[in-house]
N, C-alpha and C positions, 0 to 999 in steps of 0.2 A: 212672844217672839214668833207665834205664828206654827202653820204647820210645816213641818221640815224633817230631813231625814230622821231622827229623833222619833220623831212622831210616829214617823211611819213606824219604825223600829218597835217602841210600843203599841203599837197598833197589830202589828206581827207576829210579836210575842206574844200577847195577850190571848189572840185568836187561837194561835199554835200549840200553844200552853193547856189552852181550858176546853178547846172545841166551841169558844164559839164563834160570832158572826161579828163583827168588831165597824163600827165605823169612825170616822174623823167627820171634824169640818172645818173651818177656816173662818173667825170670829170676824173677817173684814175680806169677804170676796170683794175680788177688782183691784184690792189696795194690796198686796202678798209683797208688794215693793217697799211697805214702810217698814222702819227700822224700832228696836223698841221703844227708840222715844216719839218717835210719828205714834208707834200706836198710843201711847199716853197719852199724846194729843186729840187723837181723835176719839179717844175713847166717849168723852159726851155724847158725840155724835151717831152709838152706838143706841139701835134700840130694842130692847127687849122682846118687841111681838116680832121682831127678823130673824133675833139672833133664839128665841125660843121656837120659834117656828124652823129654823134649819134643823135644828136637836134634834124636834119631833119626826123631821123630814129623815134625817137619821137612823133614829130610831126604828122606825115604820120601814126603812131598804134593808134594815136586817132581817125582815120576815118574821121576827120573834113577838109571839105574844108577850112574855115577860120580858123586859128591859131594864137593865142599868145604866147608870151615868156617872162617868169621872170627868175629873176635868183639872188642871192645875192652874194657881194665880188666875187670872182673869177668868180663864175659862170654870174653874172651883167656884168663882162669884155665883156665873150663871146655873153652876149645876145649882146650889141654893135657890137661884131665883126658877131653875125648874120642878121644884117641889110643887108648886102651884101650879104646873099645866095637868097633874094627874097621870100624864104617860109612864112615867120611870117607878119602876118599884122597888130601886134600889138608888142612894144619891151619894155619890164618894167627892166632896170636894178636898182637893188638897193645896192645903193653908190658901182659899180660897178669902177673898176679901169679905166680912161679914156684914159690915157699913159699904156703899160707894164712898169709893176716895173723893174728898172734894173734886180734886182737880178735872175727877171726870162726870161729873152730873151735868147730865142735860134733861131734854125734854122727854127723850123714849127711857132712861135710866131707872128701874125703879129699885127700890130698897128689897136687900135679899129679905130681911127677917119680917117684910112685909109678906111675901111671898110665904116664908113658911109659914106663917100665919094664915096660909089659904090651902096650905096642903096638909099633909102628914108629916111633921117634922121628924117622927121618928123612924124613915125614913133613910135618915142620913147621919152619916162617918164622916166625918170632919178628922182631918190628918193636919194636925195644927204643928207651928214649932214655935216656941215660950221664946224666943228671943226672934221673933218676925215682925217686922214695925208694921206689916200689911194685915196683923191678926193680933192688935192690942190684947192683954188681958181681957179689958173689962169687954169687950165684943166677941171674944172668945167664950165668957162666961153668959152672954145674952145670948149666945149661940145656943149652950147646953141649957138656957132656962126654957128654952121650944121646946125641949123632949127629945133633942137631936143626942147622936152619942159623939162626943169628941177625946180623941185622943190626942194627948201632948206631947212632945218629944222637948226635954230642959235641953238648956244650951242651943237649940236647933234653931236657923235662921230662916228667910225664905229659900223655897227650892230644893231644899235638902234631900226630896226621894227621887224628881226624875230624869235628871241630868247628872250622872256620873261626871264629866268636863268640866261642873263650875266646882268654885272651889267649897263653896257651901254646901256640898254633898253629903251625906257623911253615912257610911256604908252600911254598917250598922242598923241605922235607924232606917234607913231607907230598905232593906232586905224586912224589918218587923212592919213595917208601914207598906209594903207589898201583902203582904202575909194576910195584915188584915185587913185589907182592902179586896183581896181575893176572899177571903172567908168571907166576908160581907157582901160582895155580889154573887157566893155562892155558884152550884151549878146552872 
């Protein structure tokens, strides 16, 4: 859905919270006008040396030698498919997509666990929830044969930890699923 107050909000927190230097980006600069289903649509059209090159570009404005990377649904995709540029020494996707969804392969799209397959898989916290149509089992399970660490939440649908407002939130899980997500990207 883009970045939006929300964002900022955990962007804020995050920084205020832990000390440190915190950036965003915007997975479709120019397009911040499409709605979730534009973004579906265009998601093909979306290509990985852009959208991994902004991270980097990210990464590199916070001055930190060491860097981490979260990212939720679409953006959890790419944190995976950024284990392969070597920058991030820590990779938090949450119930980030593990296959590209059909509907959005194109030409720049490539396969996250092709990716981790080029970096450090164990690298990455995968914050999954067992009842998300966007993190089948068996992709969830090819996730953790990388060497990645994935935690499950039963019951949990997509979205469950960063938006308080939907209704698949569920508070709980999302306050253990902060928890270790902060222990994971550590000081």
């Amino acid at each position: 859905m883009g970045l939006r107050p929300l964002c900022d909000g955990i962007v804020a927190d995050l920084s205020a919270a832990n000390g440190w230097s915190v950036c965003a980006f915007e997975l479709y600069p120019g397009q911040e006008h499409l709605d979730l289903e534009g973004r579906h649509e265009a998601a093909g059209a979306l290509g990985d040396e852009r959208v991994l090159g902004d991270a980097i570009a990210a990464a590199d404005a916070t001055g930190a030698d060491t860097v981490g990377i979260l990212g939720f649904c679409m953006g959890g995709m790419y944190v995976l498919k950024a284990v392969a540029t070597g920058r991030f020494d820590r990779h938090c996707p949450l119930y980030g997509m593990v296959r590209v969804p059909e509907r959005w392969h194109g030409v720049g799209q490539g396969e996250p666990l092709d990716a981790l397959s080029q970096g450090d898989a164990s690298s990455v916290l995968a914050i999954v929830g067992c009842d998300d149509p966007y993190t089948p089992p068996g992709d969830v399970d090819d996730l953790e044969a990388t060497g990645a660490t994935v935690v499950r939440y039963e019951d949990a649908g997509h979205g469950f930890v960063h938006d308080p407002s939907r209704p698949s939130h569920r508070a709980a899980d999302a306050a253990d699923a902060w928890k270790q997500v902060l222990e994971w990207l550590g000081p």
